[in-house]
N, CA, C and O of each residue as an XYZ file, in Angstrom:
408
protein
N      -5.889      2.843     22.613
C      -5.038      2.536     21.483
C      -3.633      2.287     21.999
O      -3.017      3.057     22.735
N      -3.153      1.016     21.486
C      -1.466      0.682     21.922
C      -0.859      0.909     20.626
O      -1.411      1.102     19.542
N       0.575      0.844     20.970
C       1.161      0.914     19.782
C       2.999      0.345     20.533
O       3.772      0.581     21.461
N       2.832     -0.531     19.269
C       4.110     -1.276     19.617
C       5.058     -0.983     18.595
O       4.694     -0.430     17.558
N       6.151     -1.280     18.784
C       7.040     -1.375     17.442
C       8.218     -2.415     17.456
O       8.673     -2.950     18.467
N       8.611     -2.599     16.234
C       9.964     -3.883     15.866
C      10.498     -3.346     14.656
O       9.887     -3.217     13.596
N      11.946     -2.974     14.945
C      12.589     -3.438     13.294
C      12.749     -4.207     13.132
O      13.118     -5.206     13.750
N      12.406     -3.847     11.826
C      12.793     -5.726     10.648
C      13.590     -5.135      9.556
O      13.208     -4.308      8.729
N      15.318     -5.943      9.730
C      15.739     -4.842      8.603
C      15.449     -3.649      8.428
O      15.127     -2.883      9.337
N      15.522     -3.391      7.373
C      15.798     -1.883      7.310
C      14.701     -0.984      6.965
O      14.591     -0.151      6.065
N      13.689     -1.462      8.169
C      12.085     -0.779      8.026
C      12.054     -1.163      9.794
O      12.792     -1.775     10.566
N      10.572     -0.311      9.904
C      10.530     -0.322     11.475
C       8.804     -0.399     11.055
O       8.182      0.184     10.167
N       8.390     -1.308     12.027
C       6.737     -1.876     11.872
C       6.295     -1.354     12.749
O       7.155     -1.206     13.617
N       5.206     -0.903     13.066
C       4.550     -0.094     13.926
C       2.872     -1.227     13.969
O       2.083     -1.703     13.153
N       3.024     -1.202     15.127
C       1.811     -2.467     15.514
C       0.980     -1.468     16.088
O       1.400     -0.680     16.936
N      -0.458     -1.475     15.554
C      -1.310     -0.575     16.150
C      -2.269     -1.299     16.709
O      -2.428     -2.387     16.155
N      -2.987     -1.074     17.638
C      -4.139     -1.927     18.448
C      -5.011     -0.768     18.987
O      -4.655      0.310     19.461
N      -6.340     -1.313     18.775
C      -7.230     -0.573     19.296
C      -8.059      0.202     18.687
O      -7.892      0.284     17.470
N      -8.933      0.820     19.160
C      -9.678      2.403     18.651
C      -9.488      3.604     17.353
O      -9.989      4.695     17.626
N      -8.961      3.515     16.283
C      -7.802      4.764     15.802
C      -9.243      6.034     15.579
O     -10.096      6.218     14.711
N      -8.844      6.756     17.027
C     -10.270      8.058     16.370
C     -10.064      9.331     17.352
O      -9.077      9.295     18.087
N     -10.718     10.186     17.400
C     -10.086     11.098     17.952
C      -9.975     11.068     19.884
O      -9.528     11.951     20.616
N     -10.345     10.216     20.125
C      -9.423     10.203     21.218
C      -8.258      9.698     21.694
O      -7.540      9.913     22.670
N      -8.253      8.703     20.410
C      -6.599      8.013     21.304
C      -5.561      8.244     20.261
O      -4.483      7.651     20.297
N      -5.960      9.326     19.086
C      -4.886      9.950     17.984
C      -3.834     10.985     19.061
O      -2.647     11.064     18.748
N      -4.170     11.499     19.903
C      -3.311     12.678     20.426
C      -2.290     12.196     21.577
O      -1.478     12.995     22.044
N      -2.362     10.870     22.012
C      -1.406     10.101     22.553
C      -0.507      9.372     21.880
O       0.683      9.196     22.142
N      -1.626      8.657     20.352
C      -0.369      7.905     19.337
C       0.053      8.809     18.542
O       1.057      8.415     17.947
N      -0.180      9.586     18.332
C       0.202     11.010     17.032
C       1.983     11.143     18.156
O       3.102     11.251     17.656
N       1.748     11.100     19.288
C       3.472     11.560     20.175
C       3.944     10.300     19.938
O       5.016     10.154     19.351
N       3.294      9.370     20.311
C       4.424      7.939     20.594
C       5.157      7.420     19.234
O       6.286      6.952     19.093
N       3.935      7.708     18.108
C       4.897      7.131     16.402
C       5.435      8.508     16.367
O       5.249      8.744     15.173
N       5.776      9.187     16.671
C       6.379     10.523     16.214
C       7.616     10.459     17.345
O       8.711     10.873     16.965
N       7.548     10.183     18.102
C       8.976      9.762     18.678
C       9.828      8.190     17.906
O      10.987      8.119     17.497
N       8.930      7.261     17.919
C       9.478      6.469     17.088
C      10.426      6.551     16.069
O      11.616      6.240     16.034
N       9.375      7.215     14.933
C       9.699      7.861     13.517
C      11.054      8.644     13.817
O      12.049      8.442     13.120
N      11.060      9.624     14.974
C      12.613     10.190     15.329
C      13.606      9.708     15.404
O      14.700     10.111     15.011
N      13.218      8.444     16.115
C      14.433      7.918     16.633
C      14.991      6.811     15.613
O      16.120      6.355     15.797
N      14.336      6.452     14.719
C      14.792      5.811     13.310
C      14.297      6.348     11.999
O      13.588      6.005     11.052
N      15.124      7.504     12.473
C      15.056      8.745     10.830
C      15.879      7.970      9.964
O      15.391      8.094      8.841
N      16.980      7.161      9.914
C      17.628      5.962      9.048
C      17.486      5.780      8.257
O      18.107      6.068      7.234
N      15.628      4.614      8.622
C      15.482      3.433      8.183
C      14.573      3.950      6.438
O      14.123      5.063      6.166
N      14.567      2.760      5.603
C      14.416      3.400      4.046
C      12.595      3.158      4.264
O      11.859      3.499      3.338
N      11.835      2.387      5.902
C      10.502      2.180      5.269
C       9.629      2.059      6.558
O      10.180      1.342      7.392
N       8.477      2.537      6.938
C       7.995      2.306      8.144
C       6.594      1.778      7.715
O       5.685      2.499      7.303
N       6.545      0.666      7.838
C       4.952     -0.190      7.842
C       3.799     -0.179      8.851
O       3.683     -0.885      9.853
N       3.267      0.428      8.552
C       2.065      0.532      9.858
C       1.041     -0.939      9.941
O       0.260     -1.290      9.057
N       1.284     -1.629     11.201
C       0.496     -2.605     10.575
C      -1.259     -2.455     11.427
O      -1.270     -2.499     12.658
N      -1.991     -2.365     11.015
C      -3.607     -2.551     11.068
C      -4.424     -3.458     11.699
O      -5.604     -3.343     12.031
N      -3.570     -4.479     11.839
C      -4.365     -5.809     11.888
C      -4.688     -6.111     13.864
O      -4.729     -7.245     14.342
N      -4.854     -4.964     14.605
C      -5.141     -4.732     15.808
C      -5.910     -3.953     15.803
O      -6.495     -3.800     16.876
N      -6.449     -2.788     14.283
C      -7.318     -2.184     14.925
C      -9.038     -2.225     14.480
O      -9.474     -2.289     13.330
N      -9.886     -2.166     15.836
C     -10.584     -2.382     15.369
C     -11.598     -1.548     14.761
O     -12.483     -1.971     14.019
N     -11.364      0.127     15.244
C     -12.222      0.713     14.441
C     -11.427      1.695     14.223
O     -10.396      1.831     14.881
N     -11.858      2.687     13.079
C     -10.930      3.847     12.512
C     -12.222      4.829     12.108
O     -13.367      4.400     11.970
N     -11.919      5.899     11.982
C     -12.928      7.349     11.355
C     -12.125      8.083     10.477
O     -10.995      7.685     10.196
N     -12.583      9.096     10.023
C     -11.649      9.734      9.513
C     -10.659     10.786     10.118
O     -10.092     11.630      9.424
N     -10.513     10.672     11.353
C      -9.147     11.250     12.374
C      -8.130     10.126     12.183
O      -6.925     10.370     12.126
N      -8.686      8.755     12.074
C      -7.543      7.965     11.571
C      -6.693      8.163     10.381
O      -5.518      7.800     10.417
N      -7.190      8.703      9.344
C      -6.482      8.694      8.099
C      -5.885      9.728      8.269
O      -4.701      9.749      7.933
N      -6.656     11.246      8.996
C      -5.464     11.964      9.339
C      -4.403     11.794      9.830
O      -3.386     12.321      9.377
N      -4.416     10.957     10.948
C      -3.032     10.489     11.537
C      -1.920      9.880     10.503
O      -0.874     10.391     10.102
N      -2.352      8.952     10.292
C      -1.840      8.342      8.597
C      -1.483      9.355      8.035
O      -0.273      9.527      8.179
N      -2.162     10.422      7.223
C      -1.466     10.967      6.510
C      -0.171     12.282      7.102
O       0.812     12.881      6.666
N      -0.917     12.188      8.228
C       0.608     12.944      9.020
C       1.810     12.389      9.299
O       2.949     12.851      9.231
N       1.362     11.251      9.648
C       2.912     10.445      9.523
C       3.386     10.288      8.600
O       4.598     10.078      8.559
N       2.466     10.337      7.260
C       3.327      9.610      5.751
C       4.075     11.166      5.687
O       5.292     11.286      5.543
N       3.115     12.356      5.822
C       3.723     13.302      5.776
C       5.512     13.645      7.196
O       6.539     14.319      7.280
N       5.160     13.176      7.529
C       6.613     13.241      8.277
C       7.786     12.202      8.269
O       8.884     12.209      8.826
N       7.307     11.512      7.631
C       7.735     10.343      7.307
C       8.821     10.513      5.982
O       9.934      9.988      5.973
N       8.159     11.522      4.644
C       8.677     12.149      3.506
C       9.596     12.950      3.824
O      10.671     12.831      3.237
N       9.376     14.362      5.201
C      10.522     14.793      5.214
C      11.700     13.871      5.911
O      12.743     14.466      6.182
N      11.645     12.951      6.116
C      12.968     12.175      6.270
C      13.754     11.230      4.950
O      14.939     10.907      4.873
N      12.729     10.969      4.075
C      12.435     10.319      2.949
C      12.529      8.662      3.365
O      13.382      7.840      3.030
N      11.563      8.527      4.053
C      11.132      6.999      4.686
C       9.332      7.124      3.817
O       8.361      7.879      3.765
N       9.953      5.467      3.136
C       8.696      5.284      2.380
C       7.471      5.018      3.556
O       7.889      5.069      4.712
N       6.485      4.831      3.444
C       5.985      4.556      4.150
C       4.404      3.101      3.455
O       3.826      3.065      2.368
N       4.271      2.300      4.534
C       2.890      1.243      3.687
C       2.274      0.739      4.955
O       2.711      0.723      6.105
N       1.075      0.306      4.409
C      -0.088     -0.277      5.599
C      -0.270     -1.538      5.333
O      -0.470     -1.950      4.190
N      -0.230     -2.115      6.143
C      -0.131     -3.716      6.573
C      -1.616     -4.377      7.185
O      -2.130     -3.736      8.101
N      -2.153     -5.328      6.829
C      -3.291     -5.849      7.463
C      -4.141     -5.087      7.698
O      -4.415     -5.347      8.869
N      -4.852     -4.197      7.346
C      -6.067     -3.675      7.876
C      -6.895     -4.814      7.972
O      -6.584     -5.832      7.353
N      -8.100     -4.760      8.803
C      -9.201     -5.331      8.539
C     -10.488     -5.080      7.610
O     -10.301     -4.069      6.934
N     -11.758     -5.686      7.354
C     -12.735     -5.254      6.173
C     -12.901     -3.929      6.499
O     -12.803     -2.974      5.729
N     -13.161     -3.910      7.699
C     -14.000     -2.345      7.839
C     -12.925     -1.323      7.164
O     -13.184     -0.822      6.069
N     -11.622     -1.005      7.898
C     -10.410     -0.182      8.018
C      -9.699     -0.406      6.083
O      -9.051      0.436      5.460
N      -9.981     -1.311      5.765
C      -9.642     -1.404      4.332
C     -10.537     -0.868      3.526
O      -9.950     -0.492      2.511
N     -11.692     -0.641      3.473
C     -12.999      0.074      3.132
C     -12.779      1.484      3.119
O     -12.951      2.262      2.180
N     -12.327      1.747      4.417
C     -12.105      3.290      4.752
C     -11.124      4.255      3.838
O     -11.193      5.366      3.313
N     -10.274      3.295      3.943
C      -8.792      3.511      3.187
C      -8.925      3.478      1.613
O      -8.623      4.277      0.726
N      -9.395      2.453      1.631
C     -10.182      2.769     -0.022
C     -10.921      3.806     -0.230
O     -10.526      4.592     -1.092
N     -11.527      3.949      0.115
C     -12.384      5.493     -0.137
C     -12.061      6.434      0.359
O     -12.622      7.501      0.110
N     -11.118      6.336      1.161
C      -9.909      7.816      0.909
C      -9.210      8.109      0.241
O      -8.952      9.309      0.148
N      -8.543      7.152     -0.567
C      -7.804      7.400     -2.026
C      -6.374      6.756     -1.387
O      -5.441      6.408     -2.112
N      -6.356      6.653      0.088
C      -4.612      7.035      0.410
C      -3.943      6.045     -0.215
O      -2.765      6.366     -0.377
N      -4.324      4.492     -0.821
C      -3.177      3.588     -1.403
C      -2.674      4.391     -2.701
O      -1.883      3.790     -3.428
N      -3.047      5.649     -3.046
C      -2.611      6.222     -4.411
C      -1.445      6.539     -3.604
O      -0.658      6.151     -4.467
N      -0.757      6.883     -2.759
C       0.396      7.598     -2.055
C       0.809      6.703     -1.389
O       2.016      6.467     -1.426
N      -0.339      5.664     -0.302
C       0.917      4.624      0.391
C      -0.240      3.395      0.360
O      -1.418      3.133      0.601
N       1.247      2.766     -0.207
C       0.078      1.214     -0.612
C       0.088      0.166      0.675
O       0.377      0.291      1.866
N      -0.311     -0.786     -0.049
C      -1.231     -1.818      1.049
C       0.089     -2.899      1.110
O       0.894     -2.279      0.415
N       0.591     -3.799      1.413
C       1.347     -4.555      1.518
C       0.839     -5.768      2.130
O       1.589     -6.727      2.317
């Protein structure tokens, strides 16, 4: 799993690629969590999807830890491009009730 990032204005995009499952959550769980630190600022952080190709449900945990750390800074947070599978998932986790799809 890679993970890139760009601000755009006054949000910071987080490009995810790869695997999202429990082995490559405990390397990206540090790298967006340093990110997220270092632009406590910004009003919105978009995770975008559209690199990864598979997710479980350790993925949505990750997700929801970041949205959760994300709140105590009060940075909205939204998901960008998933693919069929990863949009499926997400749907039937409920999480666009808390962070929507963009």
């Amino acid at each position: 799993m890679h993970i890139q990032s760009l601000r755009r204005g006054d949000e910071l995009v987080l490009y995810l690629e790869g695997e999202l499952d429990e082995h490559s959550v405990v390397t990206l769980r540090t790298k967006a969590d340093a990110l997220i630190d270092e632009n406590a600022g910004l009003s919105r952080a978009v995770f975008n999807l559209a690199g990864v190709r598979f997710m479980d449900s350790t993925g949505i945990g990750f997700l929801m830890g970041r949205y959760k750390k994300l709140s105590r800074y009060g940075i909205k947070m939204a998901l960008e491009a998933p693919n069929q599978g990863a949009d499926k998932i997400l749907l039937m986790s409920g999480i666009y009730s808390l962070v929507p799809k963009i």
